[in-house]
C-alpha positions, 0 to 999 in steps of 0.5 A, spaced: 500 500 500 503 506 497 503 513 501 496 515 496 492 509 498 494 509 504 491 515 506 484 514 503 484 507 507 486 510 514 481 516 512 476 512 512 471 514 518 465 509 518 461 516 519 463 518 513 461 510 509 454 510 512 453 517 508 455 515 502 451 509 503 445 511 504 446 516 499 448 510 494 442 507 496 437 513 495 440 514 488 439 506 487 431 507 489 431 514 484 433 508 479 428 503 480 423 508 480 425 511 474 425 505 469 419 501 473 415 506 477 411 505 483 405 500 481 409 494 482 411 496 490 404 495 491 404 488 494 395 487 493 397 488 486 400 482 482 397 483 475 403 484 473 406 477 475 401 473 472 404 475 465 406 468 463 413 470 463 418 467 468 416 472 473 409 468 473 413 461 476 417 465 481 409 468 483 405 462 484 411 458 486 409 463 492 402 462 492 404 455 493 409 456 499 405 460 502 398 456 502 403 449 505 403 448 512 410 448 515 414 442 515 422 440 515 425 442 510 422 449 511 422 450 505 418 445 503 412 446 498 408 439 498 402 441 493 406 444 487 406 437 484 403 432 488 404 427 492 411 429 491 414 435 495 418 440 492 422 447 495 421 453 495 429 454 491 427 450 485 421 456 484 427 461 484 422 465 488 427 468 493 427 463 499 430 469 503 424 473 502 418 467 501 420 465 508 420 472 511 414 473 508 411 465 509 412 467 518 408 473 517 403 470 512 397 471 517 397 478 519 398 479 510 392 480 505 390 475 502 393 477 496 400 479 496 407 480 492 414 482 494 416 482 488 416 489 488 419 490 494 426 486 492 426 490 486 427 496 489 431 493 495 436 489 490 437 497 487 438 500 493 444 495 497 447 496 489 447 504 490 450 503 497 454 497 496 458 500 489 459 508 493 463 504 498 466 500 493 468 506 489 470 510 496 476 506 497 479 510 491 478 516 492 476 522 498 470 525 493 464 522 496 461 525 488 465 520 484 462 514 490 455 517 488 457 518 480 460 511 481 454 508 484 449 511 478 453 508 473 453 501 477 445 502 478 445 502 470 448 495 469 445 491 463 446 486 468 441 487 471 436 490 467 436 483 463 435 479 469 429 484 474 423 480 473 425 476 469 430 471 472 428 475 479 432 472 484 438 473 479 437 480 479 441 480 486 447 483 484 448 487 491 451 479 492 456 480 487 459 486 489 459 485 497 463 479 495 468 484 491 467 489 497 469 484 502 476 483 497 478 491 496 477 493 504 481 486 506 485 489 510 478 490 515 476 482 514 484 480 516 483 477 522 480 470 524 473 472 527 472 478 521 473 474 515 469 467 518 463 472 519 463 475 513 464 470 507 459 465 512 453 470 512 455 472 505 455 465 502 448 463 506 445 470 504 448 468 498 444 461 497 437 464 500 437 468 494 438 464 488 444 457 488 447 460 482 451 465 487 454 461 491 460 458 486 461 466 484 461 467 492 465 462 493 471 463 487 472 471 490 473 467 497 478 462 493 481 469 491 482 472 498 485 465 501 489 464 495 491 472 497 493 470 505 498 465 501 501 469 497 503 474 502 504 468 507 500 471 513 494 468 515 493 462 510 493 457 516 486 460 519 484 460 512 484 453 511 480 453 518 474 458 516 474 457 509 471 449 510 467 452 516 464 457 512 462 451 506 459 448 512 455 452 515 452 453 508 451 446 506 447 445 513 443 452 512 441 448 504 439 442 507 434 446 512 431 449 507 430 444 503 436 444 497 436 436 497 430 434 497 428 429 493 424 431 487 429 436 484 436 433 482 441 439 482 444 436 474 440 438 468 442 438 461 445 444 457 452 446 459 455 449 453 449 451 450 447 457 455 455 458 456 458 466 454 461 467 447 467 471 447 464 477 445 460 478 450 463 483 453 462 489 448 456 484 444 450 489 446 445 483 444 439 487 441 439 491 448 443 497 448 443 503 443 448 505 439 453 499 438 451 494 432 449 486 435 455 481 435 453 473 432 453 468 438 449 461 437 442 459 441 442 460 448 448 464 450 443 470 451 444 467 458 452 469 457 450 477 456 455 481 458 455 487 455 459 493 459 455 498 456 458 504 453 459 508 457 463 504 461 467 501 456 469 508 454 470 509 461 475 502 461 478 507 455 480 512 459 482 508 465 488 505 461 489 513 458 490 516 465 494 508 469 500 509 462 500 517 464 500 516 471 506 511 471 510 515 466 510 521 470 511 517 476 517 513 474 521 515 478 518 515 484 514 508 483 522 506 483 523 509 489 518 506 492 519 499 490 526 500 493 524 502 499 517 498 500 515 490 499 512 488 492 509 483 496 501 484 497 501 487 490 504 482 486 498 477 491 493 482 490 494 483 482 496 474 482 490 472 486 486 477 481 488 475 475 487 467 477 480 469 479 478 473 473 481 466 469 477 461 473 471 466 472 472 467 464 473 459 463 467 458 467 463 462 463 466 461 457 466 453 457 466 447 455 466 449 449 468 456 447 465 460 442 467 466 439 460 468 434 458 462 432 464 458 430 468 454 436 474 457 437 477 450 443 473 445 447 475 443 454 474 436 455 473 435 462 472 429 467 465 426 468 465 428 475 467 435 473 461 436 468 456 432 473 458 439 478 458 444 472 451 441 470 449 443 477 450 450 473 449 448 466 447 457 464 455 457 466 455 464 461 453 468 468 459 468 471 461 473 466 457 477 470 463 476 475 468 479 470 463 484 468 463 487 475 470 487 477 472 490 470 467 496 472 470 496 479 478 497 477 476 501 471 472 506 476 478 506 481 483 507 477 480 513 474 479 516 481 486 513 484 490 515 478 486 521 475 486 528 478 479 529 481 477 534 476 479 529 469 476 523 474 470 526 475 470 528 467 471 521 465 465 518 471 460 523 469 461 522 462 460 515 463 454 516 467 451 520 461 453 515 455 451 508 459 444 512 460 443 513 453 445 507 452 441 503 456 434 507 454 432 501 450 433 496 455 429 500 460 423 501 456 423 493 455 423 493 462 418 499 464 413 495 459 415 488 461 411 491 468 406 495 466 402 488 462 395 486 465 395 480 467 394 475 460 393 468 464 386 469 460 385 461 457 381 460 463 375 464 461 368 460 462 365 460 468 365 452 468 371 452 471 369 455 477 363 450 477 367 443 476 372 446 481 367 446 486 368 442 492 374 439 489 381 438 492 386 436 486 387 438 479 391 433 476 393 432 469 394 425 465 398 425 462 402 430 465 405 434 460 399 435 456 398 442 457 405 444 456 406 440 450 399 442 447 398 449 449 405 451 452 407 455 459 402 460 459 397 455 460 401 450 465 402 457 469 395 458 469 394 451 471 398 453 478 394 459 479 387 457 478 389 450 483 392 453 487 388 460 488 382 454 489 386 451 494 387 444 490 394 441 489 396 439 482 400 434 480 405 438 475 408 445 475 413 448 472 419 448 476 428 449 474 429 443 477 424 437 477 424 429 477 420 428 471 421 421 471 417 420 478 412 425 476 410 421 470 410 414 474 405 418 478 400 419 472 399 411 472 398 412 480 393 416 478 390 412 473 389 406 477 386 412 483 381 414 478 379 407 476 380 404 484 375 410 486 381 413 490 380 421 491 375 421 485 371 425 488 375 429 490 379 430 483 378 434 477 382 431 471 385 435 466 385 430 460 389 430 453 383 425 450 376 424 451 376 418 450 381 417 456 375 420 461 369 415 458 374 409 459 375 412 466 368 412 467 368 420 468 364 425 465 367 429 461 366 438 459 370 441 454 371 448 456 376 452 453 379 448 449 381 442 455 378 436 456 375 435 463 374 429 468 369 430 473 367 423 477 359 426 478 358 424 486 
């Protein structure tokens, strides 16, 4: 740490750090309210959420949770695709905040959603996170604010909010590269063991694919003790019980459960193309969109403009700084060691690989045309497959890009060209992203569209009846697509029935459709019958199980008439 930098870390006060984190944080809401508005944080309205889209899965995994009694697991959901159980992790609807909202379900209206509330919260912790980040490298709290601004306008999370909701928590990744850049806070034992252990745990109430991210960052900042050759031994202690508390934190809520295998299919498909890091994909304004192949839309990792222009001036103002300092920079490579330099920039370097091989593998692409692939043992790919969308750890790259960009200006830059530069991003990533926030802003302002249930039949067959069960299984998804499946969920669920198959990222389809003979036996045995009202692929499969059967709205309808 030379004189310079030693100075903005010891002048530091945390008076000073919670200004300019509540600041960061309000400047984080004016963001959400600007490309969002106010509908969506009133929790009595869910309009928006029952749009078909993924949001919609997220919702009534929800409504499920929250009508299930209690069990252990606790984050188990027992009518989503019944009489099998499932968790609340494979609905992705954020178990930190279903469970919350589940202890406080009886004091809630009948209707509520929080997915308003984690939007505006997620921008806020990002304004504040990234003005503090911002701070360690210089003394104005304007270039933390202008920082923060420029963070809360990342395309990262512009595609993922209310898409992939639960992935739009990037305050995650940016408390775990906060946690890095103020090491020397988090140097004892004690500190660092909290800090990566509640941020791994918090990790994983959020969404699973956090906790490899977090955990490379951590790999980092060990991999740092051992090149500075202090601390590492406690390291070897805290890094296993950190892993171990979270595990034991999974497996309460209900991570292990038997209906949903982590593994699926997919690496390599939804991996990150080489050119993603300046490949706007449609999203952005002003640069043209690079070919990628099908599915490496989950590998965006677009900068932005602003900010690869801010990279730009970053190098610009790192050789200007160096030239002009050469001789000091020998004097003071004379005097002081290059230890924790040459750790710091080693162990960055390492982790900014693992990330981009990651995101980039097994088979890296550039455009469409396979550049290498790497061949990996089975039980490595069995572990990535847990992962298989490997191309959002570009996310990670993409963030400590913005991050050492953002302090090499400050710290390098006098105040006045640093401040020149930032705002200037601030401007150009506004304008770039204006596309994308109209996306968004349209996204959310759609009326609800689950509208195939439309007779008033449905609600006369329904009556009485405690399970909703389709036969085959997949014939609503297959025949009318999501949209239908989701709004077979919400009208069991909204009338108190269990149902036999929803859409979820991870279910055991396997089991599922053994369940379907189950069923079918059931129907003919009389078992839960009456109890039942059977959604059909033929009507010929109804009459051969001696039900009466409606055709509304374009299904078949089993009723065992009492």
């Amino acid at each position: 740490m030379n004189n310079l930098e030693d100075s903005i870390y010891k002048s530091i006060t945390k008076k000073e750090l919670i200004k300019i984190f509540c600041v960061g944080s309000l400047i984080g809401s004016i963001v959400f309210l600007a490309c969002y508005g106010w509908k969506i944080l009133d929790v009595t309205n869910d309009s928006w959420l029952l749009t078909g889209q993924d949001i919609s899965q997220h919702y009534i995994g929800w409504k499920f949770y929250r009508a299930s009694a209690w069990h252990f697991p606790i984050g188990q959901i027992d009518g989503i695709i019944y009489p099998e159980t499932s968790c609340i992790i494979f609905s992705d609807s954020i178990p930190l905040f279903a469970i919350f909202f589940k202890i406080l379900s009886p004091i809630l209206p009948e209707t509520f959603q929080y997915f308003g509330i984690w939007g505006i919260a997620s921008y806020i912790l990002i304004g504040g996170i990234s003005a503090v980040i911002v701070r360690k490298s210089t003394k104005s709290c304007w270039l933390c604010w202008i920082g923060s601004g420029i963070f809360c306008l990342s395309p990262y999370v512009f595609q993922r909010m209310y898409g992939h909701t639960a992935l739009a928590g990037h305050w995650i990744i940016l408390l775990a590269i906060g946690i890095w850049i103020y090491k020397p806070f988090f140097s004892t034992f004690r500190r660092k063991l909290a800090a990566w252990t509640g941020l791994l745990i918090l990790g994983s109430l959020v969404h699973i694919y956090f906790i490899p991210m977090i955990m490379v960052f951590m790999f980092g900042f060990c991999l740092q003790d051992l090149f500075e050759k202090r601390g590492w031994k406690e390291d070897l202690v805290f890094a296993p019980v950190t892993v171990a508390a979270d595990l034991i934190v999974l497996y309460a809520v209900g991570a292990f459960s038997k209906s949903g295998g982590y593994s699926d299919s997919g690496l390599g498909v939804y991996s990150a193309n080489l050119n993603s890091l300046f490949n706007p994909n449609n999203y952005a304004r002003y640069l043209k969109t690079l070919p990628i192949r099908p599915g490496q839309d989950e590998g965006f990792g677009y900068l932005g403009l602003g900010i690869i222009l801010l990279l730009g001036c970053a190098l610009g103002i790192y050789i200007v700084y160096k030239v002009r300092n050469r001789r000091d920079i020998k004097q003071y490579l004379a005097k002081e060691t290059k230890r924790m330099q040459i750790a710091f920039g080693c162990s960055m370097a390492v982790v900014l690989f693992v990330f981009f091989i990651l995101a980039w593998s097994p088979e890296i692409v550039f455009g469409t045309k396979t550049v290498m692939r790497i061949h990996y043992p089975e039980f490595i790919l069995k572990i990535l497959s847990t992962f298989r969308a490997s191309g959002r750890f570009i996310w990670c790259v993409g963030y400590l890009i913005m991050t050492f960009c953002m302090m090499a200006v400050c710290y390098y830059g006098k105040r006045a060209v640093a401040m020149i530069c930032m705002f200037g991003a601030l401007l150009v990533q506004i304008a770039d992203m204006q596309n994308m926030i109209l996306i968004k802003k349209n996204n959310v302002c759609q009326e609800k569209s689950l509208q195939t249930i439309q007779s008033a039949e449905w609600e006369k067959l329904a009556k009485g009846k405690n399970h909703l069960v389709i036969l085959p299984f997949s014939t609503v998804w297959q025949n009318q697509g999501i949209l239908a499946a989701y709004e077979m969920g919400n009208f069991a669920v909204d009338h108190g029935m269990t149902i036999n198959y929803f859409p979820l990222a991870r279910t055991d389809l396997e089991q599922i459709a053994l369940n379907d003979a189950e069923y079918m036996a059931g129907a003919v045995d009389g078992v839960s019958r009456d109890e039942t009202m059977y959604i059909l692929d033929t009507e010929e499969k109804g009459r051969n199980l001696g039900l009466d059967v409606y055709y509304v709205d374009g299904y078949y309808i089993g009723i065992a008439e009492n």
